[in-house]
C-alpha positions in Angstrom: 9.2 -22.8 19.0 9.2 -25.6 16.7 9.3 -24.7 13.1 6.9 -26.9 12.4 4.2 -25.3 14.7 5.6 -21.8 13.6 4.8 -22.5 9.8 1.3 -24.2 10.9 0.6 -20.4 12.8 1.6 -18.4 10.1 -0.2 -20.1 7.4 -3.1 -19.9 9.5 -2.8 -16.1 10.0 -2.5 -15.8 5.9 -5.5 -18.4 5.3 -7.6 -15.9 8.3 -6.6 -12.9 6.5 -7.8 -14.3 3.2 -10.7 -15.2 4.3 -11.4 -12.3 5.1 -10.8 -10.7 2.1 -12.4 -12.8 0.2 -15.4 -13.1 1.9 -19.2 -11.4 1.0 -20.4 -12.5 4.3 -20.5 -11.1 7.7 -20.5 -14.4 9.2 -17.3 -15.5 7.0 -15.2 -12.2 8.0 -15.7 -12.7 11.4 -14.5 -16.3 11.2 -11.3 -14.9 9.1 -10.7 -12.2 11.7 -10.8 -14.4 15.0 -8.6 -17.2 13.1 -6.0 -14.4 12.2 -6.3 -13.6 16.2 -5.9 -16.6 17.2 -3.0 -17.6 15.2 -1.2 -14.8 16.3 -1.6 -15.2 20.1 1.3 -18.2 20.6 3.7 -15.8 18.4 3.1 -13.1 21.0 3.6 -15.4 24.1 6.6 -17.1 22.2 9.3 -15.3 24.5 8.8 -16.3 28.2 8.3 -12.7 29.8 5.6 -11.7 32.4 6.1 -8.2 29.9 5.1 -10.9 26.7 2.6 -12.2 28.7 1.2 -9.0 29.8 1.2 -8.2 26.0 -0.9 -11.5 24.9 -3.5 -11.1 27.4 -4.4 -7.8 27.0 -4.4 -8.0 23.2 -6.3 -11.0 23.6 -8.7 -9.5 25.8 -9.1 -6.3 23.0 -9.4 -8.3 20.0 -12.0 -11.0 21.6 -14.2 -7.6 22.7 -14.1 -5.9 19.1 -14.6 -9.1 17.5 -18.0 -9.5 19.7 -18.9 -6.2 18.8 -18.4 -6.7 15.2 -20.6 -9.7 15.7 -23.0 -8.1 17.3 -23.3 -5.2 15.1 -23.8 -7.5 11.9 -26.8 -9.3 14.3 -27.8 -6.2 14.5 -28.1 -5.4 10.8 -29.2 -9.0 9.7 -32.3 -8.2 12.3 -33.3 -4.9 10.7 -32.3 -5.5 7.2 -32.9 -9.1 6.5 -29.2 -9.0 4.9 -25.6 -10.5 5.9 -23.6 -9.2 3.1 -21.2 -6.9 3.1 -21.8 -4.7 0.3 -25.3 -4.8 0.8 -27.5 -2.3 2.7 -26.1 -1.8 6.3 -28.8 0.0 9.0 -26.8 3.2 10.0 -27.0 2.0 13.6 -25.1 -1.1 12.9 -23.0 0.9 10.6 -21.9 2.9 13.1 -21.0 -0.3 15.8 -19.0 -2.2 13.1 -16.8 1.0 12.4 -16.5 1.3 16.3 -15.4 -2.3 16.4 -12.8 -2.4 13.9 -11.1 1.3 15.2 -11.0 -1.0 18.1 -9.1 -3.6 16.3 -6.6 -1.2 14.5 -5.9 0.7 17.1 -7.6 4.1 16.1 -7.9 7.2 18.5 -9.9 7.2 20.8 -9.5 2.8 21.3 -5.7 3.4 20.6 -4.6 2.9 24.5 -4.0 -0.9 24.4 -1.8 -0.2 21.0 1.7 1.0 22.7 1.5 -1.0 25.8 1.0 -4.1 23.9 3.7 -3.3 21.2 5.9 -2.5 24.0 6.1 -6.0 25.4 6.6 -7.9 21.9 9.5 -8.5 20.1 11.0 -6.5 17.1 9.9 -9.0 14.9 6.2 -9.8 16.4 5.7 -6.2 16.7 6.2 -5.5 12.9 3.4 -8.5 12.9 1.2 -6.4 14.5 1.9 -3.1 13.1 1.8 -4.2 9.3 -0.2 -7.5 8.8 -2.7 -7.8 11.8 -4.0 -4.1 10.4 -4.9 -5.5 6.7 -7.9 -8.0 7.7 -9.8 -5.3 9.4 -9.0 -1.9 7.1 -10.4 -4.4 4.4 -13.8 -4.2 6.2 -13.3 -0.4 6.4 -12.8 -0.3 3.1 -15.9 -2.1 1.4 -18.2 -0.5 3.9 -19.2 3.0 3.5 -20.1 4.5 6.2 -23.9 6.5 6.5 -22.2 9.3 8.7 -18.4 10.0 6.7 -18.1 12.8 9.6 -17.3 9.6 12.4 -14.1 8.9 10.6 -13.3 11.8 10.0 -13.4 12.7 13.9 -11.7 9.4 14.5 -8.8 10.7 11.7 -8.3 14.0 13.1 -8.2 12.6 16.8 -6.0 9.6 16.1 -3.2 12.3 14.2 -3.8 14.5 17.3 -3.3 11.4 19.8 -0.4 9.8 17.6 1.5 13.0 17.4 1.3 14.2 21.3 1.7 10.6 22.3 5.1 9.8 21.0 6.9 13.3 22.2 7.6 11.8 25.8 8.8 8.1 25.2 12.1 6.8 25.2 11.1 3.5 24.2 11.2 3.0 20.7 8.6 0.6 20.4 6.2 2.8 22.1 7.1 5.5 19.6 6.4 3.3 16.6 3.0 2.2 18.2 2.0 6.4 18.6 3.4 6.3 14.9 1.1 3.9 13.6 -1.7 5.5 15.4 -1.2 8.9 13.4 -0.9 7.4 10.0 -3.6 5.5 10.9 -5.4 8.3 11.4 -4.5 10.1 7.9 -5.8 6.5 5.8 -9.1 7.3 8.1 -9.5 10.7 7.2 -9.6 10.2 3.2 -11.3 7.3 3.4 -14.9 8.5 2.0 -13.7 10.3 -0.2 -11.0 8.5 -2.5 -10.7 4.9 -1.2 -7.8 3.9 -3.4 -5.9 7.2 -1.8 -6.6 5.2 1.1 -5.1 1.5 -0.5 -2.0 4.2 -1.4 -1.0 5.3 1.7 -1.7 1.7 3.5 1.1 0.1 0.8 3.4 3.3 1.6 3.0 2.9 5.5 3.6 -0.9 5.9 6.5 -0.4 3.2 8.0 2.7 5.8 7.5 0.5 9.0 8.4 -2.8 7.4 11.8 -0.7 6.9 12.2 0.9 10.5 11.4 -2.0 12.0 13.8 -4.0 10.3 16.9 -1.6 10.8 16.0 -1.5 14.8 16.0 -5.3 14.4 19.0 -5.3 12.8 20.7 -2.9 15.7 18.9 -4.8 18.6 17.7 -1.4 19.6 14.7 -1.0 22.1 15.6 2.6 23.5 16.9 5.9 22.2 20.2 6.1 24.1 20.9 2.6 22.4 20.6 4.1 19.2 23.6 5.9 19.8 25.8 3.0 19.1 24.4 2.5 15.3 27.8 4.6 13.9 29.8 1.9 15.7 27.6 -0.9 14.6 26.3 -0.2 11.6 27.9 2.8 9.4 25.9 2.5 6.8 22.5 2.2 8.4 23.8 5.7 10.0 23.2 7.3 6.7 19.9 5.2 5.5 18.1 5.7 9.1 17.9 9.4 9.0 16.2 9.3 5.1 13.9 6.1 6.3 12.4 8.4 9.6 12.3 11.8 7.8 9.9 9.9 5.1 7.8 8.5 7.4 7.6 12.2 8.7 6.2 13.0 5.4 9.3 15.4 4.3 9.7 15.6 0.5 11.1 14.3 -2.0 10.9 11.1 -0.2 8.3 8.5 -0.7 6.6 9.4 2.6 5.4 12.9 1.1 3.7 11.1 -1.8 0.2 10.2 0.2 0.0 13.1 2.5 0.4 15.3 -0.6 -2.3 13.7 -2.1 -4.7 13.4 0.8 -4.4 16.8 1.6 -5.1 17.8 -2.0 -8.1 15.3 -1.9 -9.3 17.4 1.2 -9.1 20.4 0.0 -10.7 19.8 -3.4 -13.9 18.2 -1.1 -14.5 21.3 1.5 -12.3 19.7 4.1 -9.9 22.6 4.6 -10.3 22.9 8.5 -9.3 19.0 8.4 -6.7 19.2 6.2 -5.3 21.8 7.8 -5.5 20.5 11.2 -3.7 17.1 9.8 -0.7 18.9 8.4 -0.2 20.9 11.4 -0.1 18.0 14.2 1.5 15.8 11.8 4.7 18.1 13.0 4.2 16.8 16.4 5.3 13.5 14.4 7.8 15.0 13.4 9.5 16.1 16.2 10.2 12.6 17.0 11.6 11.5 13.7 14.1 14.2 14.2 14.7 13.1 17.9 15.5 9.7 16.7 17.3 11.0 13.7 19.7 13.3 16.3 20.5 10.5 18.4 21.8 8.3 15.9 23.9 11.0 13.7 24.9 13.4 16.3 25.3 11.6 19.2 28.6 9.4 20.3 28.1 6.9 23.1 31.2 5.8 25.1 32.6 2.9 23.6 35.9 1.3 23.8 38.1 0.1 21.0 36.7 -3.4 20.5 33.2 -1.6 20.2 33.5 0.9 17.6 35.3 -1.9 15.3 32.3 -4.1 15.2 31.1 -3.1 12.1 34.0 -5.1 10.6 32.9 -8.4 11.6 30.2 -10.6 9.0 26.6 -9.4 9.8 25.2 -13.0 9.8 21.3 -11.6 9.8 19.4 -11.5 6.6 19.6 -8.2 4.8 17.8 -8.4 1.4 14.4 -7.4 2.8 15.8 -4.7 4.9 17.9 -3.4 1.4 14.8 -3.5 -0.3 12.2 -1.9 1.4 14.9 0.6 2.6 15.1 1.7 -1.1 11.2 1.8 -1.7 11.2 4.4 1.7 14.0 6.3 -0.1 13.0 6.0 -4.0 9.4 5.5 -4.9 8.4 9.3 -4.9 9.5 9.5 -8.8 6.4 6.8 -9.9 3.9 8.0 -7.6 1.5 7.6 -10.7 2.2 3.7 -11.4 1.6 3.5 -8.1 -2.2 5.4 -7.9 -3.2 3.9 -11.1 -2.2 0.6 -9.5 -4.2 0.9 -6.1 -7.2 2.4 -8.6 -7.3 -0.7 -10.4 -6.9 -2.9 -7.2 
């Protein structure tokens, strides 16, 4: 793809994603959603593969239907109400569509299925597209709408931790398991979401930091299954020693940073009468974790065959770029120790 076209796409996803934050309207927010879709499309479809293809269609297809439910939920309200603004009065029938629609769009449990089938056909690169910056136009709407009935995303929390944790235990596709990943801490931003919203802006910045991290360091190793992350020792030593620290935070193990939001939402839930779902969160959040730790074994404790040119690879000049991988590496590792900077931050945000 031409550069030129490729900076033209991707300051049109950033101007749709602005727009929707920025905007008061309905109307304007549906606009900055379908331009962010649409900009997106050609960067899914830029490798020639019936499997890239496959991918663009079908999240075409998913996107086009939440958008015209979205839509037709703020009709809808506009019809009842009299009102298209967003932090005005919404019906609780419309309410309840436009919080359907965008699960749709993020990929929430029980609209989750197109999520790992379409990430499985993208690139690395595209896929950390999806999984990070296509999730922050809609979980914008999610956050300046309250919803009438908090006990609907609370369901959708619960079942998208339950769905993301079962999910991932029987793929060997890593891709696949980063999709069921996404799902479950999906699910967690969900749960807390009536009740502390800038818990919920806390644990967004901590997941696309994690991801942004594992989806570099797969990049970085060209790694698509599990048995091909046997070869990281061989490739890259150092990432042997990093990758284990990067998964077991996304599992939510202290002290690393991943521990810092579940901590907090599970404190939040308890302090608000939300044992049962607080307790059902931590427990199938170990389903998650399973697959960390499969990943994690595969790379430390397993040796592929290699021959001698193989295993000496590592010696040779890495000509990808590293810096973004070295820092958001560290954040994963390192940002337990200012967890309150960072609350006070999203508070003020």
């Amino acid at each position: 793809m031409s550069p030129f076209i490729l900076a033209i796409l991707l300051f049109s996803m950033g101007m749709g994603t602005t727009i929707t934050f920025t905007s008061d309207h309905w109307l304007m927010a549906w606009m900055g959603l379908e331009i962010n879709a649409l900009s997106f499309l050609p960067l899914m479809s830029m490798r020639y593969h019936p499997r890239a293809t496959e991918a663009t269609v079908k999240y075409f297809l998913i996107q086009t239907a939440g958008a015209a439910m979205l839509l037709f939920a703020a009709l809808t309200n506009a019809w009842i109400t009299g009102q298209w603004g967003i932090q005005q009065t919404i019906h609780s029938l419309p309410m309840t569509m436009m919080t359907m629609a965008l699960a749709l769009k993020i990929g929430l449990a029980p609209f989750h299925m197109w999520l790992p089938e379409v990430l499985q056909g993208l690139d690395l690169t595209v896929g950390l597209i999806l999984s990070t910056w296509q999730k922050l136009a809609p979980f914008a709407l999610l956050l300046q709408i309250q919803p009438v009935h908090p006990t609907i995303l609370a369901a959708l929390g619960v079942l998208s931790i339950i769905v993301g944790g079962w999910g991932g235990l029987n793929h060997t596709q890593v891709r696949k398991i980063l999709a069921y990943s996404s799902i479950a801490h999906l699910g967690w931003m969900v749960l807390v979401l009536p009740l502390d919203p800038s818990l919920t802006l806390l644990a967004l910045l901590t997941y696309l930091t994690l991801t942004t991290s594992t989806f570099l360091i797969f990049k970085l190793n060209s790694a698509t299954t599990i048995n091909m992350l046997a070869i990281t020792p061989s490739k890259t030593p150092a990432m042997m020693a990093l990758i284990p620290l990067v998964l077991l935070s996304l599992g939510g193990l202290p002290p690393l940073t991943g521990f810092m939001p579940k901590w907090l939402m599970l404190q939040e839930m308890s302090k608000n009468g939300m044992a049962p779902a607080a307790t059902s969160a931590a427990l199938f959040s170990l389903l998650s974790l399973y697959y960390y730790l499969r990943l994690t074994y595969t790379m430390t404790l397993t040796m592929s065959p290699n021959n001698l040119i193989g295993t000496a690879s590592w010696r040779f000049i890495c000509t990808q770029i590293t810096m973004p991988l070295a820092i958001v590496t560290t954040a994963s590792i390192l940002l337990l120790p200012i967890t309150p900077t960072l609350w006070t931050l999203c508070w003020w945000l």
